[in-house]
C-alpha positions in Angstrom: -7.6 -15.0 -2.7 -3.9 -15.8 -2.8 -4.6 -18.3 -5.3 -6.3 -16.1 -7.3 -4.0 -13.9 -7.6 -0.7 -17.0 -8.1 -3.0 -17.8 -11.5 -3.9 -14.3 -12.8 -0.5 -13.8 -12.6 0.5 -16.9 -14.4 -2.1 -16.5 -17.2 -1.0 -13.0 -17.6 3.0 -13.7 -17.9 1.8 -16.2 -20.4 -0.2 -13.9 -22.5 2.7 -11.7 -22.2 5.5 -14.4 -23.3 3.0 -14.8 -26.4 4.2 -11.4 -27.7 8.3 -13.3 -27.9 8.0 -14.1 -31.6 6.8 -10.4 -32.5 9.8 -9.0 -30.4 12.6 -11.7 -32.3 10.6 -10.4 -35.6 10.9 -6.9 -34.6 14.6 -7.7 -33.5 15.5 -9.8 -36.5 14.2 -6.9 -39.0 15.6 -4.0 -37.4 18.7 -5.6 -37.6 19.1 -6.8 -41.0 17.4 -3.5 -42.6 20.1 -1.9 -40.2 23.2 -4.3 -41.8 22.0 -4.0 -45.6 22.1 0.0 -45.1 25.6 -0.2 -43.6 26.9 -2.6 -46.3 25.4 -1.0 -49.5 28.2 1.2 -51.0 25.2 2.7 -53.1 23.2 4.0 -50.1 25.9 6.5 -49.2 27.1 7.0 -53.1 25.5 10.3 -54.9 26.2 8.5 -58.0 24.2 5.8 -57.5 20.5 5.1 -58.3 19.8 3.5 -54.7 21.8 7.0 -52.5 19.8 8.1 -49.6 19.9 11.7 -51.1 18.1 10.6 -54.2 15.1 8.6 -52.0 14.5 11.4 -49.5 13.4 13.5 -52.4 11.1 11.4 -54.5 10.2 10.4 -50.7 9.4 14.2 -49.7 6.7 14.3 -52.8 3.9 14.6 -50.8 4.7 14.0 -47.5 3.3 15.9 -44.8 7.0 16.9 -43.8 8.3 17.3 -47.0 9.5 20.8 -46.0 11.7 19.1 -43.6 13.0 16.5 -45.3 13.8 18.9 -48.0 15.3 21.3 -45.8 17.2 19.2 -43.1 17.4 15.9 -43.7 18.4 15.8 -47.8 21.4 18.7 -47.2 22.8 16.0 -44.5 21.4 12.8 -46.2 25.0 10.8 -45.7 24.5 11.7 -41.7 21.1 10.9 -41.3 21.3 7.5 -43.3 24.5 6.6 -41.1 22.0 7.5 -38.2 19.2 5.5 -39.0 21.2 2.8 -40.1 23.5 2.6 -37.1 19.8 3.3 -35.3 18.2 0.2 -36.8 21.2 -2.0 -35.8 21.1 -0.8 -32.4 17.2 -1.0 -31.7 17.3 -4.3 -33.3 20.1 -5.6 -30.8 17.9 -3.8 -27.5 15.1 -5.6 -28.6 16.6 -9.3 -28.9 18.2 -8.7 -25.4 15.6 -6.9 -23.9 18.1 -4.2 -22.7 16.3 -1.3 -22.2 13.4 -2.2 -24.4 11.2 0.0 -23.9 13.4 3.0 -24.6 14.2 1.4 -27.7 10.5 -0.1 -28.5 9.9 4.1 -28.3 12.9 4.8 -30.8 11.4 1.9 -33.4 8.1 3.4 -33.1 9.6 7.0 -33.6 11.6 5.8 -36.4 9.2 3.7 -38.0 6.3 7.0 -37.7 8.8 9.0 -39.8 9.0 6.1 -42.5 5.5 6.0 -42.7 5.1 9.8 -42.8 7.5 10.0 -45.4 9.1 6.4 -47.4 5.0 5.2 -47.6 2.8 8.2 -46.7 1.9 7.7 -50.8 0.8 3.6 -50.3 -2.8 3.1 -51.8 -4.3 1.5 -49.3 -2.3 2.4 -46.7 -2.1 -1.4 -45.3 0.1 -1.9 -48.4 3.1 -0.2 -46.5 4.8 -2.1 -43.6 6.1 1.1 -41.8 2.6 1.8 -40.1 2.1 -1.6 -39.2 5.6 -1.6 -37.5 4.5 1.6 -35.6 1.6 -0.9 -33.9 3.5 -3.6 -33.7 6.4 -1.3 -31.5 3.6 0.5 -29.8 2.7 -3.2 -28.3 5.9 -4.2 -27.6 6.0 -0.4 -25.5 3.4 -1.3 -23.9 3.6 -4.5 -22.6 7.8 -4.4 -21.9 10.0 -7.1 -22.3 9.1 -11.0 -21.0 10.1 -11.4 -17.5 13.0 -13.5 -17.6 13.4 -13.1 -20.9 15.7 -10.2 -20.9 18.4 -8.7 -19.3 16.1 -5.4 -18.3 14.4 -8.3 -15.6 18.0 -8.8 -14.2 18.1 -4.8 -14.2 15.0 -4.3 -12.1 16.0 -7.0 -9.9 18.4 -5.5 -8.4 17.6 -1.9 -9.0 14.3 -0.7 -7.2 15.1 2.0 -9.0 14.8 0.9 -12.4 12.0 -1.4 -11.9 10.4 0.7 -14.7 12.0 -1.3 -16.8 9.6 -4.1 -16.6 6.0 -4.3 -16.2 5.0 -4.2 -12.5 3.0 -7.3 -12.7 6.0 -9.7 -14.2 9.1 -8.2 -11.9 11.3 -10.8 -11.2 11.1 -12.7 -7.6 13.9 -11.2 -6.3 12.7 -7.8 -6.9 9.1 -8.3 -5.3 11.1 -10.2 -2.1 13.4 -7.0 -1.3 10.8 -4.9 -1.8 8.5 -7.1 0.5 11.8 -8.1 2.9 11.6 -3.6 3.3 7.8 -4.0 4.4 8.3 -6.4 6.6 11.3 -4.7 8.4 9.1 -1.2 8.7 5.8 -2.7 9.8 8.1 -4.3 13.2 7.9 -0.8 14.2 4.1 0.0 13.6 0.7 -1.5 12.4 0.7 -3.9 9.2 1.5 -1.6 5.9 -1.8 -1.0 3.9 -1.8 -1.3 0.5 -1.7 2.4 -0.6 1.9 3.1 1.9 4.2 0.3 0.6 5.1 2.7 -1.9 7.1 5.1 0.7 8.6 2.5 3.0 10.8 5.7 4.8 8.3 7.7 5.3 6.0 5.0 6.6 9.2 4.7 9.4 9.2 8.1 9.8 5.7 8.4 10.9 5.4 5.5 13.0 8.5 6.9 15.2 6.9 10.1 15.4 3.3 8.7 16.4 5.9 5.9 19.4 7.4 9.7 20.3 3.6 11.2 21.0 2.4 7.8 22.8 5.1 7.7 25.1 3.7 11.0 26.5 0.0 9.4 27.2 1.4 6.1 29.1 -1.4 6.3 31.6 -4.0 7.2 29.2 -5.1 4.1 27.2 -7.7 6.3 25.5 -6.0 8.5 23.9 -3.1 5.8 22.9 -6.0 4.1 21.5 -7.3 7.2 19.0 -3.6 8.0 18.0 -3.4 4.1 16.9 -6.7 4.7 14.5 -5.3 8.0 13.6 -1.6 6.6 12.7 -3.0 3.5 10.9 -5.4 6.5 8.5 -2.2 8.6 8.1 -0.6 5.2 6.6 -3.1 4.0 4.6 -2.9 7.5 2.6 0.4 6.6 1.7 1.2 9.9 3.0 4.7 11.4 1.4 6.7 13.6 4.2 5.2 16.7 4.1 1.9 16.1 4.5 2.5 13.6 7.6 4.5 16.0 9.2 1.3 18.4 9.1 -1.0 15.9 10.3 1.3 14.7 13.3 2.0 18.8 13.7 -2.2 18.9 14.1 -2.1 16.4 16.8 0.5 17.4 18.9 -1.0 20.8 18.9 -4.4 19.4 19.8 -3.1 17.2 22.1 -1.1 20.5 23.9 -3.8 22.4 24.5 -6.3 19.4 25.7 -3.2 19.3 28.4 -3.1 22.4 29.0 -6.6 23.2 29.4 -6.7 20.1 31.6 -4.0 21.5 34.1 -6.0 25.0 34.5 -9.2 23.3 35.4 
């Protein structure tokens, strides 16, 4: 089984590390469409054939938002072309690093949809533009998150539980998946192995295991009833309870338990 699992994970981090030449492309692109904008004096000129103004209007001939781009963008077209130039640049740059990728995987895709609904919603076929095949390729690259390794966001996650969002969960770096088991290990001394379903809420799963040692140590003498409280704290666990609803099931059994006692004593 362990096996198993050591070369599904290999075969799927190299399926994954396939997808590096489409992020360098992505990278490269972004960066030099982001460059060119920056350094063409006629992209921010009114006089010039190639202004922003000038391309957001024979761009808004119909477009579905051709309200908006009439509207918004072309009264503030120097602004928005410094922002999607400046944009490119800096998507292109995330996505060579792999610092916060998928943030800026979802800003390419965004960007690229609004190109497509707008710079080559007119293409005939619609394969003929690029920006709707850019929306797939970013929507891949979303997806399946930077290579492990590959990127600073893997450094990120390994040392942030936190931000292990970062990266996909199944190519988190070593160190992250040793802290997280080095936890497990530390709050199963105090209880029954961790199921599956409760690694997820290590404190809690203390929690709960000190309250269930707190209700034992009152039935010393009665190995029966330590015995059900063991099935019933390994069930609570393998819920992968959060704190409010273990705290109603451990508030069930001590009430249950106090009135068995009591009833006991008045027979």
């Amino acid at each position: 089984m362990s096996q198993d699992k050591s070369k599904n994970s290999r075969q799927a981090l190299l399926s994954q590390n396939l997808l590096l030449p489409l992020r360098i492309f992505m990278g490269m692109t972004f960066i030099y469409a982001g460059v060119q904008h920056l350094t063409d004096p006629a992209y921010f000129d009114p006089s010039k054939p190639g202004y922003i103004g000038h391309l957001i209007s024979q761009y808004a001939v119909g477009s579905p938002i051709h309200d908006f781009l009439l509207s918004t963008v072309a009264p503030n077209a120097v602004s928005f072309g410094y922002v999607v130039a400046i944009g490119e640049s800096l998507i292109g740059i995330a996505a060579l690093l792999g610092f916060l990728f998928r943030p800026a995987a979802l800003a390419g895709l965004l960007l690229n949809l609004t190109f497509f609904f707008s710079a080559t919603w007119n293409a005939f076929p619609f394969y003929f533009g690029s920006d709707i095949v850019f929306v797939m390729c970013w929507l891949t690259l979303l997806l399946t998150g930077p290579q492990a390794g590959l990127s600073i966001d893997s450094v990120i996650a390994g040392r942030s539980y936190a931000l292990q969002w970062l990266v996909p969960k199944s190519f988190q770096p070593p160190a992250s998946v040793d802290r997280v088991q080095k936890s497990q290990r530390q709050v199963s001394e105090h209880g029954p192995p961790l199921p599956e379903g409760a690694r997820l809420y290590p404190k809690q799963v203390g929690e709960v295991n000190r309250a269930f040692d707190r209700i034992e140590q009152q039935f010393v003498s009665h190995e029966e009833t330590r015995t059900i409280l063991e099935f019933v704290r390994v069930f609570v666990l393998s819920l992968g309870v959060d704190r409010k609803d273990a705290a109603k099931i451990l508030q069930g059994i001590e009430n249950i338990i106090g009135r068995n006692a009591w009833e006991e004593a008045h027979t």
